[in-house]
VOBA-1610 file (N, C-alpha, C; in pm, whole numbers, padded with zeros to 5 digits, always signed):
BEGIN
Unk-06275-08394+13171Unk-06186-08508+13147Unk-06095-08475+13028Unk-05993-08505+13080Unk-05879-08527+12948Unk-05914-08637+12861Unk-05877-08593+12732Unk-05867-08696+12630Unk-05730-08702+12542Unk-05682-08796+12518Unk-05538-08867+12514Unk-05534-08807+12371Unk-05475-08724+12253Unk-05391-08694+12169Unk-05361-08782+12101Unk-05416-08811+11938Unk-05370-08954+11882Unk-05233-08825+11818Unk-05177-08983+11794Unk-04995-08913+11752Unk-05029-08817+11712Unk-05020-08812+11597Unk-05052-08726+11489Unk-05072-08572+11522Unk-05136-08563+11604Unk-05208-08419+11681Unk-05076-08374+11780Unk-05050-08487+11857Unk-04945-08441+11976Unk-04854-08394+11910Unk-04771-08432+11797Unk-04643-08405+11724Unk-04665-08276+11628Unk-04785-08249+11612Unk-04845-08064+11595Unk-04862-08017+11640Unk-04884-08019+11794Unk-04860-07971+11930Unk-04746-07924+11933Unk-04637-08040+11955Unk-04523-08049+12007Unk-04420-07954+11910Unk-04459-07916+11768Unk-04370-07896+11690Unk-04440-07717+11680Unk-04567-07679+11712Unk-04607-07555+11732Unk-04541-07483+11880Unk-04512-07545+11964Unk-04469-07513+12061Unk-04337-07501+12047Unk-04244-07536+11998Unk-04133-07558+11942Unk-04043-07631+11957Unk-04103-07779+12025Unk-04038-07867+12091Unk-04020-07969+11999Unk-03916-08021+11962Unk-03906-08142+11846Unk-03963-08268+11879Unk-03976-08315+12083Unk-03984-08470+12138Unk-04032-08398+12246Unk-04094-08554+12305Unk-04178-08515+12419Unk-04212-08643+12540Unk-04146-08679+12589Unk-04197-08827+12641Unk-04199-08774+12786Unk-04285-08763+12825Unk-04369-08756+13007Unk-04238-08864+13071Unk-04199-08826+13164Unk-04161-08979+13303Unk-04280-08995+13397Unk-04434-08904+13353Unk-04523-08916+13487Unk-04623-08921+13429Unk-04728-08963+13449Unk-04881-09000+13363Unk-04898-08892+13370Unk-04946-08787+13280Unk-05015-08702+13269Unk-05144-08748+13322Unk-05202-08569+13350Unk-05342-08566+13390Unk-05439-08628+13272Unk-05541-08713+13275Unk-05598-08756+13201Unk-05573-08822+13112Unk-05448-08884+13086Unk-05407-09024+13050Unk-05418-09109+13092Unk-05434-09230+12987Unk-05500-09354+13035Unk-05356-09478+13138Unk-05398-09552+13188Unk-05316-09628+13297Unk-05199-09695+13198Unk-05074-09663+13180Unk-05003-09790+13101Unk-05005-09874+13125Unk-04956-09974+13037Unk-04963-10131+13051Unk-04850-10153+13032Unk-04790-10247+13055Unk-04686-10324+12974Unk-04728-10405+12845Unk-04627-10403+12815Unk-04655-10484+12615Unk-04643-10633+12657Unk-04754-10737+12634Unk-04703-10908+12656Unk-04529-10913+12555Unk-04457-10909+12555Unk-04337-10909+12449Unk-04294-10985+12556Unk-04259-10992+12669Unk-04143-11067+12751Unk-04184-11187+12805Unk-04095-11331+12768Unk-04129-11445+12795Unk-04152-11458+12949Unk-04259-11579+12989Unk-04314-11623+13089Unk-04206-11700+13183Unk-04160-11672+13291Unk-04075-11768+13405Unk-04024-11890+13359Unk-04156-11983+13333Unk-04165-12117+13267Unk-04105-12144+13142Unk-04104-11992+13076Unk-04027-12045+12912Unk-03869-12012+12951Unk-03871-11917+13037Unk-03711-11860+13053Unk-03636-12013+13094Unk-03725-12049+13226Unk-03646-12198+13249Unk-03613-12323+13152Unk-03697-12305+13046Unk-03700-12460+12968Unk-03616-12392+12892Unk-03572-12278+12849Unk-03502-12249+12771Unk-03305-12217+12796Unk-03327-12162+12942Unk-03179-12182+13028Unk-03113-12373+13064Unk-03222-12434+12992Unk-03178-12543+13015Unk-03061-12661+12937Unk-02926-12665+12967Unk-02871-12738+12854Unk-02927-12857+12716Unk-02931-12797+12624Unk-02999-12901+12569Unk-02852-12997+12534Unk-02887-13099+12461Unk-02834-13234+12447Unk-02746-13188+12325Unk-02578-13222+12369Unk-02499-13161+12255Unk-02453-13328+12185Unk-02507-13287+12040Unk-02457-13383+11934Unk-02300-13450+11934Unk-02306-13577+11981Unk-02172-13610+11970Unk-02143-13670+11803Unk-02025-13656+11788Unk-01982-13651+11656Unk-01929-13789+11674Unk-01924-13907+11592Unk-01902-14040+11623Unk-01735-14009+11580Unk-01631-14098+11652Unk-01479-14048+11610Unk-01427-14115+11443Unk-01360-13985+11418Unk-01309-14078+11306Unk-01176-14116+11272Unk-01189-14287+11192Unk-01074-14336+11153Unk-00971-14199+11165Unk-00839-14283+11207Unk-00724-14208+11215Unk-00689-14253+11035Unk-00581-14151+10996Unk-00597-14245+10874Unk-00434-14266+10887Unk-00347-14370+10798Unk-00236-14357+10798Unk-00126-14270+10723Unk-00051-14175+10733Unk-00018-14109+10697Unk+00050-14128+10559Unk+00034-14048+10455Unk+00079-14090+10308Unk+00232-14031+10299Unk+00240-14151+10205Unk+00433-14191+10195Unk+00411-14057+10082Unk+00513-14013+10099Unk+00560-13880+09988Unk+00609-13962+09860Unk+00586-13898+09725Unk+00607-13984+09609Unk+00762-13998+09601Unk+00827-14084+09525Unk+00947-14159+09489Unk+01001-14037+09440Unk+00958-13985+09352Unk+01015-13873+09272Unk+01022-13727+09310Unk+00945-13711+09394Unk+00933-13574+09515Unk+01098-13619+09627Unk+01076-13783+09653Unk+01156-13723+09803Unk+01299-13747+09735Unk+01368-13830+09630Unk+01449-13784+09549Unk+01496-13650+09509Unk+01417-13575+09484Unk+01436-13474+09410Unk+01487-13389+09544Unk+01417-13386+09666Unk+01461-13368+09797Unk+01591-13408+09806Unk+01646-13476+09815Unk+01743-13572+09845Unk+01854-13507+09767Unk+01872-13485+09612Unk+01951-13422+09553Unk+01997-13261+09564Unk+01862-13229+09612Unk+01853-13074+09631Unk+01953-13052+09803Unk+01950-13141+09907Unk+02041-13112+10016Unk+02158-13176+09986Unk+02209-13252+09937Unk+02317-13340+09880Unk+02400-13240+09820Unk+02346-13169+09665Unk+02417-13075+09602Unk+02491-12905+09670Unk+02607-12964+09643Unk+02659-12807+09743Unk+02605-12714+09668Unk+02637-12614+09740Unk+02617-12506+09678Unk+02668-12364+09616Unk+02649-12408+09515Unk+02725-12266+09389Unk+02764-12175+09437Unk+02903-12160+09398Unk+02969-11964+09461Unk+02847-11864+09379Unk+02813-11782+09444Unk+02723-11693+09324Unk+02829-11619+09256Unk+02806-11581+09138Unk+02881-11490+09079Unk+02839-11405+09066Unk+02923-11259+09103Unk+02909-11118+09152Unk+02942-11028+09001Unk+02831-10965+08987Unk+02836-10911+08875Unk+02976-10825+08874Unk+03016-10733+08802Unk+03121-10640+08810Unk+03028-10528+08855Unk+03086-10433+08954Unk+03052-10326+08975Unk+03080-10214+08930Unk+03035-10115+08848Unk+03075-09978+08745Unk+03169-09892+08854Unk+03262-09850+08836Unk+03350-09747+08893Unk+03235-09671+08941Unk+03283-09615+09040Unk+03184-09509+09096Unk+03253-09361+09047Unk+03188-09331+08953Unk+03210-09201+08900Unk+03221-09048+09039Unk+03344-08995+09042Unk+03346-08889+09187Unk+03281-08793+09119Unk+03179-08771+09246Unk+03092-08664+09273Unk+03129-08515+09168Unk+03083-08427+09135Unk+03177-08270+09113Unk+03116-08231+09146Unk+03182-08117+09263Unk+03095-08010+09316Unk+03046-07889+09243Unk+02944-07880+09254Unk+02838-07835+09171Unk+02906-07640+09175Unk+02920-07603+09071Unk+02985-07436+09109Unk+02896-07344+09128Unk+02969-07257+09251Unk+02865-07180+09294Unk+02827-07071+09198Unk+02726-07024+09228Unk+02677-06912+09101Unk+02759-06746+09144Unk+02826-06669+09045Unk+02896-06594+09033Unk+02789-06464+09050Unk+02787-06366+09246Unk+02677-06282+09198Unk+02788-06187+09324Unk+02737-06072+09260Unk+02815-05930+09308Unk+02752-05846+09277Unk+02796-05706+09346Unk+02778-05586+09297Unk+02830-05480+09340Unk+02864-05380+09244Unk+02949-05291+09249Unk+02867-05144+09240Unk+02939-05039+09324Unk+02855-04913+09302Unk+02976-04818+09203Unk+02883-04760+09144Unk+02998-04626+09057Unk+02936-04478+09059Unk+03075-04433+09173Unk+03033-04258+09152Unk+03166-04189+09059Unk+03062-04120+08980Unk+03147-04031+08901Unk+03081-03855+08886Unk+03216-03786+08890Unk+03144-03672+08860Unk+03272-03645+08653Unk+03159-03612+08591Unk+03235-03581+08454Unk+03340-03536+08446Unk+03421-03542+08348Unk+03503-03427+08399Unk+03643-03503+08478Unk+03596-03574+08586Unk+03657-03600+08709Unk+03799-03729+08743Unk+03662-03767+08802Unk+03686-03966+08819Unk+03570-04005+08850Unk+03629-04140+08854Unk+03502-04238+08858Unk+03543-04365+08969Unk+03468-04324+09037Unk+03531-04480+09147Unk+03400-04578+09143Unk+03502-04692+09164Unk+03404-04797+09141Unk+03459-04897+09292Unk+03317-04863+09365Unk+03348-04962+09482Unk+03281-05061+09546Unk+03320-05173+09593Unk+03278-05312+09627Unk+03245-05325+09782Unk+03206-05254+09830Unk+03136-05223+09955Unk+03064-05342+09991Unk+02998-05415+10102Unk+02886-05490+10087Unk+02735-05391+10134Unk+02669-05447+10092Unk+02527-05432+10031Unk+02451-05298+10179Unk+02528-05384+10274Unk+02452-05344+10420Unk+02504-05237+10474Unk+02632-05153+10398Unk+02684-05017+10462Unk+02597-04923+10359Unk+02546-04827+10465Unk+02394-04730+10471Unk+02483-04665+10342Unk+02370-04649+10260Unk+02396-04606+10128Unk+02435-04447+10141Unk+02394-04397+10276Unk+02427-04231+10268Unk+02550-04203+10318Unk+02600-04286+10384Unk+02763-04267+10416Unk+02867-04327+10314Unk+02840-04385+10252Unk+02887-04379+10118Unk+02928-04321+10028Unk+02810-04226+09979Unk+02758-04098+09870Unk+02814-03996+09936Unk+02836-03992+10082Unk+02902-03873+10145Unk+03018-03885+10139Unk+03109-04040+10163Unk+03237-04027+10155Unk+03258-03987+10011Unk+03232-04022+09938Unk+03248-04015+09770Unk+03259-03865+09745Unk+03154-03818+09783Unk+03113-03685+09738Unk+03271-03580+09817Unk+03306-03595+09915Unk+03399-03544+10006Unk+03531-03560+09945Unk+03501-03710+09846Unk+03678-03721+09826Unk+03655-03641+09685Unk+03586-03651+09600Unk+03567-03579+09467Unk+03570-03420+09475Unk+03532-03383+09606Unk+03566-03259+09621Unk+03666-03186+09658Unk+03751-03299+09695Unk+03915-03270+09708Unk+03992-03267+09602Unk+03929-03354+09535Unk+03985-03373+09400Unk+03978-03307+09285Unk+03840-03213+09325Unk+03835-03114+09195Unk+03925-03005+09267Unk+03937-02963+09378Unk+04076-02859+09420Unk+04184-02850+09346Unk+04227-02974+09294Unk+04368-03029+09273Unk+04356-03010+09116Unk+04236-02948+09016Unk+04196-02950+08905Unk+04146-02865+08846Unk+04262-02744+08832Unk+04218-02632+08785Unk+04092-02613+08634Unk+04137-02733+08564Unk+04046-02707+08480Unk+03857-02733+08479Unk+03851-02788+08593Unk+03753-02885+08649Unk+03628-02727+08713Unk+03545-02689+08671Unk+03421-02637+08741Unk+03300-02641+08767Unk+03216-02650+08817Unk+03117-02712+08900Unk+03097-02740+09011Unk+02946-02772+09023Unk+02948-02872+09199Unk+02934-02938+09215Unk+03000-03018+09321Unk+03008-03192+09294Unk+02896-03232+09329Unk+02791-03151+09446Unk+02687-03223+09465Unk+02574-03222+09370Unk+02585-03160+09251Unk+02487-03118+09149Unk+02523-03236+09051Unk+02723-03242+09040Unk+02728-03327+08931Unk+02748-03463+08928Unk+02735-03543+09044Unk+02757-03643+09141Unk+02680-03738+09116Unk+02730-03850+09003Unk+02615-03942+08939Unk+02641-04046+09033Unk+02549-04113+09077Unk+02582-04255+09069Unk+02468-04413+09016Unk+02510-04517+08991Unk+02457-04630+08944Unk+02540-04727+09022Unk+02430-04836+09011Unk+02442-05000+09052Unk+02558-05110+08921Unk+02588-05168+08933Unk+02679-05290+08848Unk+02644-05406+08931Unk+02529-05503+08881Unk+02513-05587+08902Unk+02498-05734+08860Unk+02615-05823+08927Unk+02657-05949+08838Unk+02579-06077+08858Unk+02499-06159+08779Unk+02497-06129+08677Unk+02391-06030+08640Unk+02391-06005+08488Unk+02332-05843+08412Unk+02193-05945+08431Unk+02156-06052+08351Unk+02015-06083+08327Unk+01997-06256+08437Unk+01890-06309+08459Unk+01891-06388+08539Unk+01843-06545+08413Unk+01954-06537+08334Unk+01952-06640+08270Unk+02028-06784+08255Unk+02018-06855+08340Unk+02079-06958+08333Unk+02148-06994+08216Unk+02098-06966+08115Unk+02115-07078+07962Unk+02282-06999+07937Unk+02268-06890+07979Unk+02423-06778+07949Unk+02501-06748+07971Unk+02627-06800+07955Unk+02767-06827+08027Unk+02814-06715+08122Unk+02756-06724+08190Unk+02756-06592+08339Unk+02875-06621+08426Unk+03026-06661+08384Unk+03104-06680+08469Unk+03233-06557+08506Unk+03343-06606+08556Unk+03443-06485+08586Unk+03497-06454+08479Unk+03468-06493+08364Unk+03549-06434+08263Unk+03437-06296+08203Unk+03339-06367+08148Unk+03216-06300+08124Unk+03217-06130+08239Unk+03206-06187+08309Unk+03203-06086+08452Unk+03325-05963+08376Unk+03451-06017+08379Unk+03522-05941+08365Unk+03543-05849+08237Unk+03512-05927+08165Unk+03458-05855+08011Unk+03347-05726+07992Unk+03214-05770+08137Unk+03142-05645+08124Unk+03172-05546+08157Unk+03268-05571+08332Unk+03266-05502+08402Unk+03353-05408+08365Unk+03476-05453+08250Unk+03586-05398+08185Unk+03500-05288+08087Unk+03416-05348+07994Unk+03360-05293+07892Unk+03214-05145+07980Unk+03237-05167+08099Unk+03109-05056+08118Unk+03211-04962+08204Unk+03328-04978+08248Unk+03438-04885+08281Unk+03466-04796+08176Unk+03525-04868+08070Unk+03559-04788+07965Unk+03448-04720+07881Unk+03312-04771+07872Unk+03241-04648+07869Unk+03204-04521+07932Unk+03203-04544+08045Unk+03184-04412+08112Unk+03252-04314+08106Unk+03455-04416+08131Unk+03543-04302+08072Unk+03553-04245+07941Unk+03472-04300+07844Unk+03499-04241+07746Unk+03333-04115+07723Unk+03285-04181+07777Unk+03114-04062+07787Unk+03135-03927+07906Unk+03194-03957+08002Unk+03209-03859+08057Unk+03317-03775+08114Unk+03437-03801+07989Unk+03556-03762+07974Unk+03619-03772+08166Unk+03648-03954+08171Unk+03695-03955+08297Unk+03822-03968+08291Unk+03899-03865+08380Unk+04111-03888+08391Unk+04143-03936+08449Unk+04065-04024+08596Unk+04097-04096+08665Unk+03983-04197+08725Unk+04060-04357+08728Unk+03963-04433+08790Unk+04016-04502+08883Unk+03939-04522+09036Unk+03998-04603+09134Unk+03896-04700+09149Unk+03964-04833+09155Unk+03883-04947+09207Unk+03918-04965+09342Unk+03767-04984+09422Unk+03800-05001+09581Unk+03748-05118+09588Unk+03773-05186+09669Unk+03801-05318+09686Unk+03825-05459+09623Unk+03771-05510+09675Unk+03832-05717+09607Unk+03774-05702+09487Unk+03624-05775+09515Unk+03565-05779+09349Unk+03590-05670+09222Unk+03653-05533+09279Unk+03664-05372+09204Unk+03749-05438+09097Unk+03868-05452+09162Unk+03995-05540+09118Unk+03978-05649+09048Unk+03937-05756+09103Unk+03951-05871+09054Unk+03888-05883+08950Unk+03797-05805+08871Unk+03685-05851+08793Unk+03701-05732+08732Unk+03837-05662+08645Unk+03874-05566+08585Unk+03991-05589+08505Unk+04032-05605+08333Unk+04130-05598+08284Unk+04205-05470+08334Unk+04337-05536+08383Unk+04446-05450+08401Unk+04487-05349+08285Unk+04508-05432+08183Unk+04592-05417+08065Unk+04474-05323+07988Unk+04362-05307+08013Unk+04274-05241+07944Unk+04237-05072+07977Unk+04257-05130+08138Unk+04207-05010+08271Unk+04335-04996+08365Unk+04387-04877+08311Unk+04439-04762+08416Unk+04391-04723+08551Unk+04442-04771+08667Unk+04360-04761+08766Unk+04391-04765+08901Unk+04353-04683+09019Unk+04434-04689+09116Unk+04366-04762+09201Unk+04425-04877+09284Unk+04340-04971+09369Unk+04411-04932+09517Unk+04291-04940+09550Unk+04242-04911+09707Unk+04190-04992+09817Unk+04155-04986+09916Unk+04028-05060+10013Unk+03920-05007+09951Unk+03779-05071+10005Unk+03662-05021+09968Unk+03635-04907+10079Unk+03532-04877+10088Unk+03478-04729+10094Unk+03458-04768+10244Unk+03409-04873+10284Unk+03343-04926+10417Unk+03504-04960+10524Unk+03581-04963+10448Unk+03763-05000+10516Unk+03771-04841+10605Unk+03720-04772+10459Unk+03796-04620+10517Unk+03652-04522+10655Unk+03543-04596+10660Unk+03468-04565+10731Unk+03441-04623+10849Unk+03521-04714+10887Unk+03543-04776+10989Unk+03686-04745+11041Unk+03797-04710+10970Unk+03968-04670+10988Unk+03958-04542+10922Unk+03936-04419+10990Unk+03948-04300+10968Unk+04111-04261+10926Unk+04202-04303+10994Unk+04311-04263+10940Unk+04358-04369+10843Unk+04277-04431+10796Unk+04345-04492+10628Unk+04311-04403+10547Unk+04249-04291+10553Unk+04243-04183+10481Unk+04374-04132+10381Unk+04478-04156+10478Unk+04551-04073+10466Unk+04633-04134+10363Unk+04634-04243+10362Unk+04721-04333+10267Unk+04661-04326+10146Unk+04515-04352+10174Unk+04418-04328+09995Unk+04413-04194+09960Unk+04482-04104+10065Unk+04485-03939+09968Unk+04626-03949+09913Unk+04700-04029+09983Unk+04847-04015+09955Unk+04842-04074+09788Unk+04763-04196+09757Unk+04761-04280+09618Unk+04680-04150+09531Unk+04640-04122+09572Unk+04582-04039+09439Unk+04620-03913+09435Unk+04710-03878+09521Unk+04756-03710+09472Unk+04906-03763+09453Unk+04981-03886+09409Unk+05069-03932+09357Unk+05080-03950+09193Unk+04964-03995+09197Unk+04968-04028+09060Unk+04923-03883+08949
//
């Protein structure tokens, strides 16, 4: 005979086996017969209890007569729709100060090849023509140019400097970084070079080359940029014509 598992035991069973719960849908072997629990009311109570019981009537009450609004309330009413009503007065409105468009920030850059000795071109190319067709046109025209310069010896590809010019120099807001400024550096780092690397000639190629260069300071032959003449092969001929003129 089976004997029935008080809790306690079954749930050390159940938890050695590795089962967390356990509820049968079928009497186990040797379990005792279930019962039902008495918990659920008898036929007889369900009925006496589905039965309407007796709802409390509430006896009616006096209506009452409705109260007169005070003397001094419905007056005060009375004056308040009676009295027209006031123009409002519209404050003055402040001029509307016009907008200023905010100025754009002043940024460029310029490349400079020089060979000593030579010239020095300074050109305004944009950023995205391949830096080696560049250095090649440069290098090609400087080597025409030392032909034309008996006193001039060397090789251009040995002596063939170049550097960046980039506007503005530091990324400081607080520092008057405008076109004048611009033109003051760009003036002042020309005339160093010509004076460090004994330069006899300088060409500015393109817009910004120009624009952002004292005339009156810098001697100088202006051109297209470098990217004009690498796209128009025969504008060549006109930028050899400017510099074996002068």
């Amino acid at each position: 005979m089976f004997e029935a598992l008080p809790e306690a035991k079954r749930l050390a069973y159940l938890q050695a086996m590795g089962v967390e719960s356990f509820f049968p849908r079928f009497r186990l072997p040797g379990a005792p017969e279930p019962r039902l629990c008495d918990t659920l009311p008898t036929a007889d109570e369900m009925t006496a209890f589905a039965e309407p019981q007796s709802e409390s009537v509430e006896p009616p009450r006096p209506e009452r007569a409705p109260r007169e609004a005070p003397e001094a309330a419905r007056n005060l009413l009375r004056d308040l729709v009676e009295k027209p009503a006031s123009p409002e007065t519209r404050k003055p409105t402040a001029a509307a100060t016009p907008a200023v468009p905010k100025a754009e920030k002043l940024q460029f850059t310029l490349r400079f090849y020089l060979v000593p000795g030579l010239v020095l071109l300074v050109d305004a190319s944009p950023e995205q023509v391949p830096e080696t067709a560049l250095k090649q046109f440069a290098a090609n025209l400087m080597l025409a140019l030392s032909r034309r310069s008996p006193d001039w010896q060397g090789s251009i590809k040995q002596s063939l400097q170049q550097h960046l010019f980039r506007w503005p120099v530091v990324g400081n807001q607080a520092l008057a970084q405008g076109e004048n400024e611009a033109r003051e550096a760009l003036t002042a780092a020309i005339q160093a070079n010509c004076e460090r690397h004994s330069l006899t000639q300088v060409v500015l190629m393109g817009a910004n080359a120009q624009r952002f260069v004292e005339a009156d300071l810098v001697k100088a032959i202006h051109s297209e940029a470098m990217a004009h003449y690498l796209q128009t092969p025969l504008a060549k001929r006109e930028l050899w014509a400017q510099l074996t003129a002068s």
